[in-house]
N, C-alpha and C positions, 0 to 999 in steps of 0.2 A: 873588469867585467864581472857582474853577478851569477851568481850562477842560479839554477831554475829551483833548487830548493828554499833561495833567500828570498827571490819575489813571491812565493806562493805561502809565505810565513807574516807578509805582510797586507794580505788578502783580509778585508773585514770580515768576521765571523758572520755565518749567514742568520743564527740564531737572534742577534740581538736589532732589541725592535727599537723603533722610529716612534719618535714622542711626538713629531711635527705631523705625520700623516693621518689625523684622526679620520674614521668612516665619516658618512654622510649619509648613509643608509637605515632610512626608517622601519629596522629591524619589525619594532614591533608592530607596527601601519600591515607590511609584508605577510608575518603572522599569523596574524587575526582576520585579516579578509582573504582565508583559500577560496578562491572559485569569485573571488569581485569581482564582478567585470562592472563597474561602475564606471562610467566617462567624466572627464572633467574637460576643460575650458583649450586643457593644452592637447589630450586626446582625445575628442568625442568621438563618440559613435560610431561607426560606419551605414548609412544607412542604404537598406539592400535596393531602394531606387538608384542609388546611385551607381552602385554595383552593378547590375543589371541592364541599365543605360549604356553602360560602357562596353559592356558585351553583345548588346542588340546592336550597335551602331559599328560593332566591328566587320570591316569589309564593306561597308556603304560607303557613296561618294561624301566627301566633307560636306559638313552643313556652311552655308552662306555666311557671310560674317555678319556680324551685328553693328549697330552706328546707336548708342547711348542719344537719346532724346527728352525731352520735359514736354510731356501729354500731360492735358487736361481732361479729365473726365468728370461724370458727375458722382458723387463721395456715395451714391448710394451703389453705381455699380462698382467702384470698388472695394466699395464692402461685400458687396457679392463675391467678388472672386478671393477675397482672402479668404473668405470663409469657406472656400473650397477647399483650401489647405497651403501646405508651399506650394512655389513652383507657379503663382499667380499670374505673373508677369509672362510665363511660357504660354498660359492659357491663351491671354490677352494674345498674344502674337501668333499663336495656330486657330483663333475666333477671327482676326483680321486676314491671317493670312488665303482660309477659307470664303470669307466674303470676297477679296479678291479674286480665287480660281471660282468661282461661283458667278462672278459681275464679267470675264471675260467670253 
């Protein structure tokens, strides 16, 4: 049996470094942009519609499901509504939806 001062003699020194574990950290990226709040492709944006949506709709009943369709329209109102901005296609569905509550 060993005794506790042989095992603790054969303890790797905590000092000596690791050749295999190079950083991957783009030091100088980090740097150079204090205060970047730039988006990219893998973080974008947050954008405060969306934010907000989630919180106005907190405690309202669930909205209806949705069923994926292929409409035909004519290309000039759809260009109308894209030129409204995002969110086209929600327009399109609260413009029908309205004609509905309206037609009964």
């Amino acid at each position: 049996m060993k005794s506790a001062s042989s095992r603790s003699e054969k303890l790797p020194s905590a000092s000596r470094k690791s050749t295999s574990m190079k950083s991957k950290t783009d030091w100088a990226h980090l740097t150079s942009g204090a205060g970047d709040t730039r988006a990219t492709s893998e973080h974008p944006e947050a954008d405060v519609k969306h934010i907000v949506r989630g919180l106005v709709r907190k405690g309202l009943k669930p909205l209806p499901a949705k069923a994926s369709i292929s409409l035909r329209v004519d290309q000039d109102v759809l260009e109308w509504f894209k030129a409204q901005g995002t969110g086209y296609q929600t327009r399109i569905n609260a413009v029908l939806r309205a004609f509905r509550d309206a037609s009964v």
